[in-house]
N, C-alpha and C positions, 0 to 999 in steps of 0.2 A: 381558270384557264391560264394558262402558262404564256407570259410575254408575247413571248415570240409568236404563240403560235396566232395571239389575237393580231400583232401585226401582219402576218399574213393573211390571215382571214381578212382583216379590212383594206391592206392590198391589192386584195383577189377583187373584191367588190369595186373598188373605186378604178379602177381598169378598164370597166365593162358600161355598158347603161344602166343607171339614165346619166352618168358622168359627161359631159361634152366633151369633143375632143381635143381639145386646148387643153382641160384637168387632166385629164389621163394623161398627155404625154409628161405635165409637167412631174404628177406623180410618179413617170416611170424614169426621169433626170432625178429627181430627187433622190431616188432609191440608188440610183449608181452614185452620184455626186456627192451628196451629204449625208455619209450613214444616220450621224448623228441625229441631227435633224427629223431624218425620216424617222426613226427609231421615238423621236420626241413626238412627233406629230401623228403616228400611228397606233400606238403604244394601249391607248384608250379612246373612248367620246368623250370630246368636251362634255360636261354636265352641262343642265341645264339645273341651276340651284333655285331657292326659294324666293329671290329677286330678278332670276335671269340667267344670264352667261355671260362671263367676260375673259378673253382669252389673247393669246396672239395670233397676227390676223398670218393664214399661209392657206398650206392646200393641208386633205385631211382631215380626219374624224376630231381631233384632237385642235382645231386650229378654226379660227373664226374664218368664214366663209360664205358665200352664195347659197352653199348646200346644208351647212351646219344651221345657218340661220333659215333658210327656208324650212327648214325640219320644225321649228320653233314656230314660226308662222303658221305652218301647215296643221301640227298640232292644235295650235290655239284658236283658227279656225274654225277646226273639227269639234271643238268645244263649244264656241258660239254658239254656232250652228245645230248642234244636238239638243244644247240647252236652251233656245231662242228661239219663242215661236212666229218674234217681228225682225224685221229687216231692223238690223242692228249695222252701230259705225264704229271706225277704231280713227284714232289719231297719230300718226307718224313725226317724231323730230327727229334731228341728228345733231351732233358737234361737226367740231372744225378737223375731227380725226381724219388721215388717208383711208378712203374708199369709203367714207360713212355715207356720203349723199349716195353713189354706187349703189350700198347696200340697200340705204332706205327704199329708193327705189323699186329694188328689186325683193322689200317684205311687201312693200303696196303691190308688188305684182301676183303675190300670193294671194291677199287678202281680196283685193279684187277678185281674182280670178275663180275665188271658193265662194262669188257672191256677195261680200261684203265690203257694205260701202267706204272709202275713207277719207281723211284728210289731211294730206302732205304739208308740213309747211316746204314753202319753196328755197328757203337757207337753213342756214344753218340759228339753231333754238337755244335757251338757256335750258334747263331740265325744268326747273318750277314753271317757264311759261305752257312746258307740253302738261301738268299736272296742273294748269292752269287752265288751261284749251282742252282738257277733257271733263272738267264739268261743265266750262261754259258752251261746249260743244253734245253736251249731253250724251257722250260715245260711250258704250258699255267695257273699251279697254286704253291703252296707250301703250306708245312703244317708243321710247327714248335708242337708238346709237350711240354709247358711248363708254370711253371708258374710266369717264372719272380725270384722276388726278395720274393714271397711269402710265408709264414710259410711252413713246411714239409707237412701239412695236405691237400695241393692244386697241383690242377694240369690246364693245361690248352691246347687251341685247338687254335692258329693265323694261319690266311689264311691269305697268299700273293698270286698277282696274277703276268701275264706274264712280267711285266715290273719290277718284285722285289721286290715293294714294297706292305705293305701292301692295303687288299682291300677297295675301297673308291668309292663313289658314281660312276655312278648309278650303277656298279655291288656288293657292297655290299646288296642294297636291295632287287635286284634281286635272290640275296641266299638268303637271308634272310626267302624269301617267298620262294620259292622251298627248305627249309629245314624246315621250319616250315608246309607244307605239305604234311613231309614223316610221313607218320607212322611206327610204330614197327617194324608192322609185313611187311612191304615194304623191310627192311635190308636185300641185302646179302651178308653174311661173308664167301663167297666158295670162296678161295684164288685161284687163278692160277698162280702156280707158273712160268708158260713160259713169262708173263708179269712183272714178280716183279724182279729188276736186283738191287742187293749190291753193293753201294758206299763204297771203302775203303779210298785207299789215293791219289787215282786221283783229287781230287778236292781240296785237302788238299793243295798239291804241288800251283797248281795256286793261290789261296785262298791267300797262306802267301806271295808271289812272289808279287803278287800287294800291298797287303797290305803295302809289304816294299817300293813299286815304288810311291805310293801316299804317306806313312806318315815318309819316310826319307826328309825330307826338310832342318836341321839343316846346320850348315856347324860346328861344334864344334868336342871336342875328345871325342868318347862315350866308350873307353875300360874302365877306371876305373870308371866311375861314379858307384857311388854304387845305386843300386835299390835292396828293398824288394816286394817281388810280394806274395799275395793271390789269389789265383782262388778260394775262401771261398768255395772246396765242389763241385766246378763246372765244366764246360764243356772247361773252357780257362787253362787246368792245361796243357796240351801240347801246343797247337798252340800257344799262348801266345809267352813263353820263347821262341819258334825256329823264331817269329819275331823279336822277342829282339835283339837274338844272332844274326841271319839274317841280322839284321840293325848293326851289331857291337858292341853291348852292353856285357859283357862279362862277367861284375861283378853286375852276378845277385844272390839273394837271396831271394828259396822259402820258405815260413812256411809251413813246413813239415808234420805239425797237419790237414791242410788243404788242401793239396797237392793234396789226396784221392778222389773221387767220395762219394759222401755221400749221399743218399736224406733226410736224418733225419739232416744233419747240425747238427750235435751233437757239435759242440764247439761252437754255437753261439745262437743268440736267434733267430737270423733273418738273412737269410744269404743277405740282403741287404745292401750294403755299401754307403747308404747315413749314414746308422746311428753307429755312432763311436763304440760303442762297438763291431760291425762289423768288423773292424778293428782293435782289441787292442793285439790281438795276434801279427797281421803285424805288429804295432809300437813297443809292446816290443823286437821283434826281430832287427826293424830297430835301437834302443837305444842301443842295443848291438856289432851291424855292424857298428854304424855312418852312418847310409844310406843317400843319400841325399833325396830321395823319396818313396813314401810308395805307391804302386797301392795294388787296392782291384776291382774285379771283380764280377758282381751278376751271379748265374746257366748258365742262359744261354749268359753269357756275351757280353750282349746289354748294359748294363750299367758300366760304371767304377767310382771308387772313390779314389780319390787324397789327401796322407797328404804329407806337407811339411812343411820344420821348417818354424818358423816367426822371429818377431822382437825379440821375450826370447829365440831363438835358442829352440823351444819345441813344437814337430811336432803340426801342425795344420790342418784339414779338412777341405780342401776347400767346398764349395758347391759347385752343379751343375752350379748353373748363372756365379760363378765367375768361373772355369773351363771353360765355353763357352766365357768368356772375354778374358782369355789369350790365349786360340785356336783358335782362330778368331783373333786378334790380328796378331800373329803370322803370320798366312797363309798372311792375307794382308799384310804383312809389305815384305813376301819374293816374293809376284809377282810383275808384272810393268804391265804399260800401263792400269789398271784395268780404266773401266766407266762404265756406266749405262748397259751394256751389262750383265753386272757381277751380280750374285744376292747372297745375304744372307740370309737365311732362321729361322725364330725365332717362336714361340707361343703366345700367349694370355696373357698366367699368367708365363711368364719367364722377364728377366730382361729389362728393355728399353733401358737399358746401350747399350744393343749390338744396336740397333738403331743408338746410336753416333758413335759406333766405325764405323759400313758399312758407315755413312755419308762422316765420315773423311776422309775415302779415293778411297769417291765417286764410292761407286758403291749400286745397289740397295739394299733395304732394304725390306724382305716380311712376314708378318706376318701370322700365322693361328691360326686354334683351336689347345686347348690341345689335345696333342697324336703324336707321331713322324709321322704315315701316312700321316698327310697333309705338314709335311715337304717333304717326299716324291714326294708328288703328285705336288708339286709345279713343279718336273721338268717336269712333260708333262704338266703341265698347262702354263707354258711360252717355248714355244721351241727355239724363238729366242734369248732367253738370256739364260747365263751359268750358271751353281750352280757353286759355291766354293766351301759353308759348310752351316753347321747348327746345332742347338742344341735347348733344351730342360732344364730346370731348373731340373728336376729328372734324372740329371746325363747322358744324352744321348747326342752323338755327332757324326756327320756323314760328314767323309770328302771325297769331291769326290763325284761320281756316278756311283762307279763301284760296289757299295750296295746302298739300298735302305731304309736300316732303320738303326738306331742307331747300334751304330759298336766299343763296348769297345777295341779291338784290335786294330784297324787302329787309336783310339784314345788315346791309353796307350802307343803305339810309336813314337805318336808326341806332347805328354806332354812329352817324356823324351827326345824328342830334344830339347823343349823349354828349359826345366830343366839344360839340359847338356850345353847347348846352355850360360844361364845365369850364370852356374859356372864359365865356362872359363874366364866370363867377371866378374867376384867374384861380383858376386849378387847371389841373390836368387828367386824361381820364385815368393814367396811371395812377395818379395822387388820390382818384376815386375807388381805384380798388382798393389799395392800401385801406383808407376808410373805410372797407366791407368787410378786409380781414379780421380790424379791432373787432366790430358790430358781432360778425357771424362766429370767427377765429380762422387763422392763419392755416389753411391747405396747401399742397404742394403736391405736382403730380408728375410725374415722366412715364414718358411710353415707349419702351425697347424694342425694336422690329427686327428680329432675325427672319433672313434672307437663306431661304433654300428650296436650287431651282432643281428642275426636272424629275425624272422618277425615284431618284434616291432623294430628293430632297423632302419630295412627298411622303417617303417612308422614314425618315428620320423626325418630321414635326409629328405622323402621328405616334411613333413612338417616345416622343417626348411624352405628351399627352397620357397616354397608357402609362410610363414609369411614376407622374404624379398623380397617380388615381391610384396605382397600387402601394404606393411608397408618399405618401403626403408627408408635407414639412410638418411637424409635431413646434419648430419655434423658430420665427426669424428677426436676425437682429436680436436677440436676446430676449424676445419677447413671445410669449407662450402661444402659439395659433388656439383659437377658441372656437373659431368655426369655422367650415369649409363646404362651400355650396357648390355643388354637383347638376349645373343645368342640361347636362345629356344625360342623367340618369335620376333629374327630378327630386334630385334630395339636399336637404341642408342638416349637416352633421353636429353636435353640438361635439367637439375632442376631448372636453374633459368630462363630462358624464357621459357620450356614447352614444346619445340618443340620437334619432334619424326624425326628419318631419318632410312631408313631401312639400315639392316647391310645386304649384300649380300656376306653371308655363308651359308653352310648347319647348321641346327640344331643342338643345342647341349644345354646341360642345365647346364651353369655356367654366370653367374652375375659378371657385374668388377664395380665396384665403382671409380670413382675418382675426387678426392679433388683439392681444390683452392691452396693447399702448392704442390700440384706435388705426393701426394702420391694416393697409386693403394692399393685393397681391392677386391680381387676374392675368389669367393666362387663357389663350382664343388661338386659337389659326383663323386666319383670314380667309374668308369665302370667296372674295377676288383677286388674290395675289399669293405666291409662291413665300409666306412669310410666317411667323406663328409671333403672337404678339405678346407683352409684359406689361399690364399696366399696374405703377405704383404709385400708391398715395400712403400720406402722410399727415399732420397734422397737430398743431396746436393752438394756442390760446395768443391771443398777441396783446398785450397790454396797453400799449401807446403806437402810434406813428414812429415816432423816435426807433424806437427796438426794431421795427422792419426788416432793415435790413442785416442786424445781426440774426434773431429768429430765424429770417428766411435763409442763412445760411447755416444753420442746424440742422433745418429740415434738411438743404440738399445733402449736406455728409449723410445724414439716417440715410436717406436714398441711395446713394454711391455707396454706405457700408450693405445695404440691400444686396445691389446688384452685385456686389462681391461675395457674397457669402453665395449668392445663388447662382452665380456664375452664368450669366445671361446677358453681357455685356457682347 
């Protein structure tokens, strides 16, 4: 159907009932006031994708809301319910996003109101403690508010189901399509209060208690180590520090600017802490403490980010991959007995490195798609063997399985064991990766995010997409492409014989390239954000400590001659 005409059609609808009359007028200022806008937020339905929805929050089919997310409610409900032949419970969190408590709210007033019982926490949650409070709480779903690491302007809707983690086949498609065939006027928002029961700090207490039982591992002295902490704004400004302290850490120091709940992030541009200025408050305060380590936490803190000094004594951001080396690392160096029983959990477009390390000391090695839920789901997909851990290149790391998705908490306390851990022995944990390079060999990774908003932006990332699937790179960087894996269309290509082998995953639309020298070339659009993404790696052999830092700046030219030949800078 033609643009236009579907805005009018969802025009026509949001006009009339069961719209209140607050929405209707706002939707009829919109239309005179901000074409643009309206033209954005009418244009489609927000989807509801494989983890959720996340979108920006207004009025609109297209735009996070009361009605959008009750649609989602209402659906998955309807699912319970069909499929459930007991009085079944859901669990509700929220961040510190504008209008997330609002919202929550108003999906327990769905959930109630369809009959089913729930449990609100009464503030605002970390994400791994609601993937934490829905086993301990034994709910057959979860429902996190948030949107991550994303601008103030977004908000968003993740379902977990009864095992913790997020949803994955085949019950994501199966909401999928029982929310995609609720309609409007199907919602209802009559709360019953006798069903809706307020989480305080019951959950809180257990929550921190394990966290410290899985991520104390170190054996080193952790009272003086200095740590500066950021919760940027977010949901880790409590639970955080009482882990710290919990675990023994004493001399901590928070930035105070950041301290606060915020959903406007007013001192950052982004409250995501892959990206450094995200952190420059933490570090100028750590330059004035001499801290040894700098954590930085995203809203709903699933993700953490790591600076620490380097070889010029002048704090450094690790990335996510290398963060997942020295965590990984670590754990297996402090078990025994480990073998193939034992498994490690990685991605697609994260580093291979970790490949070498689970080799070394023999135990298995399992790869998925992009997104932490298939790290997840890896543990009921193998029950005879054990998780360890697992991680994610965008800063997620999950240790154990007493959660289920990425878990900046349990992961901020055992980067500063390791941390603490390497002091005592007057190293640094920098100086410790370096030491993993020689061991494993020297990897290097950057990740490109091009930015394209609205409906032309939409139609230009997927025709990116489409022209590398018809037109593949045959050599990059001088070096012959040798394979090219097709995970929307289930195939791995060999380019110089021709041969096709199917890949048996689910669906998903991201492209890996890889070269005769060992390097890797993935391309994804992003499921939550207006962006199509690059990831490159690279890679050698590293001889000594000494060479470090010339190697590592070979790789980065390979990579800067990458991004120039491919023009995706």
């Amino acid at each position: 159907m033609d643009n236009n005409l579907i805005i009018e059609e969802n025009y026509n609808n949001w006009t009339q009932s069961p719209f209140d009359t607050s929405t209707i007028q706002d939707v009829k200022n919109l239309k005179i006031n901000n074409k643009l806008e309206f033209k954005e937020s009418f244009y489609k339905n927000l989807s509801f994708g494989t983890g959720g929805m996340r979108g920006i929050v207004g009025i609109g089919p297209n735009r996070v809301n009361r009605y959008t997310f009750g649609k989602n409610t209402q659906g998955i409900s309807n699912f319970i319910n069909k499929s459930s032949s007991k009085k079944e419970s859901v669990v509700i969190a929220y961040d510190c996003r504008n209008q997330s408590k609002e919202l929550a709210n108003q999906v327990a007033d769905v959930f109630s109101s369809n009959g089913i019982n729930v449990y609100l926490f009464s503030s605002i949650r970390p994400t791994p403690e609601l993937s934490y409070a829905l086993i301990k709480l034994k709910c057959i779903c979860g429902i996190v508010l948030t949107a991550s690491h994303n601008p103030p302007e977004y908000n968003g809707y993740k379902v977990y189901w009864k095992d913790g983690g997020q949803i994955v086949p085949p019950i994501d498609k199966k909401l999928i399509d029982e929310i995609n065939s609720v309609k409007f006027t199907d919602i209802s928002f009559k709360r019953n209060n006798s069903l809706v029961n307020l989480i305080d700090t019951q959950i809180d207490t257990d929550f921190i208690h394990d966290s410290i039982s899985i991520g104390k591992i170190g054996v080193s002295k952790r009272e003086d180590y200095r740590i500066v902490f950021t919760p940027i704004h977010g949901t880790s400004y409590k639970i955080l520090p009482e882990v710290l302290n919990g675990a023994g850490f004493k001399n901590l120091h928070i930035v105070k600017e950041q301290a606060v709940p915020d959903g406007n992030f007013n001192t950052v541009k982004s409250p995501n802490p892959e990206e450094p200025e995200a952190l420059s408050m933490a570090i100028d305060l750590a330059k004035a403490v001499n801290a040894d380590i700098v954590i930085g936490t995203d809203p709903d803190a699933d993700r953490v980010g790591l600076a620490v000094k380097n070889n010029k004594n002048e704090y450094s951001l690790l990335n996510g991959n290398q963060m997942m080396i020295i965590l990984t690392e670590f754990i297996l160096s402090k078990r025994k007995n480990l073998n193939k029983s034992f498994f490690i959990g990685s991605t697609v477009v994260s580093t291979a490195m970790i490949k070498n390390i689970a080799e070394s000391y023999n135990v298995d090695f399992k790869v998925g798609l992009t997104g932490f839920k298939w790290i997840g789901k890896m543990i009921n997909d193998f029950p005879n063997q054990t998780y360890i851990a697992g991680g994610e290149e965008s800063y997620g790391y999950m240790v154990g399985d007493f959660v289920r998705d990425k878990d900046a908490v349990t992961s901020t306390l055992l980067a500063c064991e390791i941390a603490a851990q390497a002091k005592s022995q007057n190293k640094t944990i920098y100086e410790e990766l370096i030491d993993l390079y020689v061991k494993h060999g020297l990897y290097k990774e950057r990740l490109i995010s091009m930015t394209k908003k609205g409906i032309s932006g939409a139609q230009e990332i997927k025709q990116i997409m489409i022209d590398a699937r018809k037109n593949p790179w045959t050599s990059i960087n001088g070096s012959k492409v040798i394979n090219v894996e097709d995970y929307f269309l289930s195939t791995k290509k060999n380019m110089l014989s021709k041969e096709e082998r199917q890949i048996n995953v689910p669906k998903s639309n991201v492209l890996i390239y890889h070269t005769e020298d060992g390097s890797k070339i993935a391309l994804r659009p992003s499921g939550t954000e207006p962006k199509i993404k690059f990831y490159i790696s690279v890679n050698t052999n590293l001889d000594n400590v000494a060479a470090f830092e010339k190697t590592e700046q070979l790789l980065e030219s390979k990579i800067d001659a990458i991004i120039k030949e491919l023009k995706i800078s």
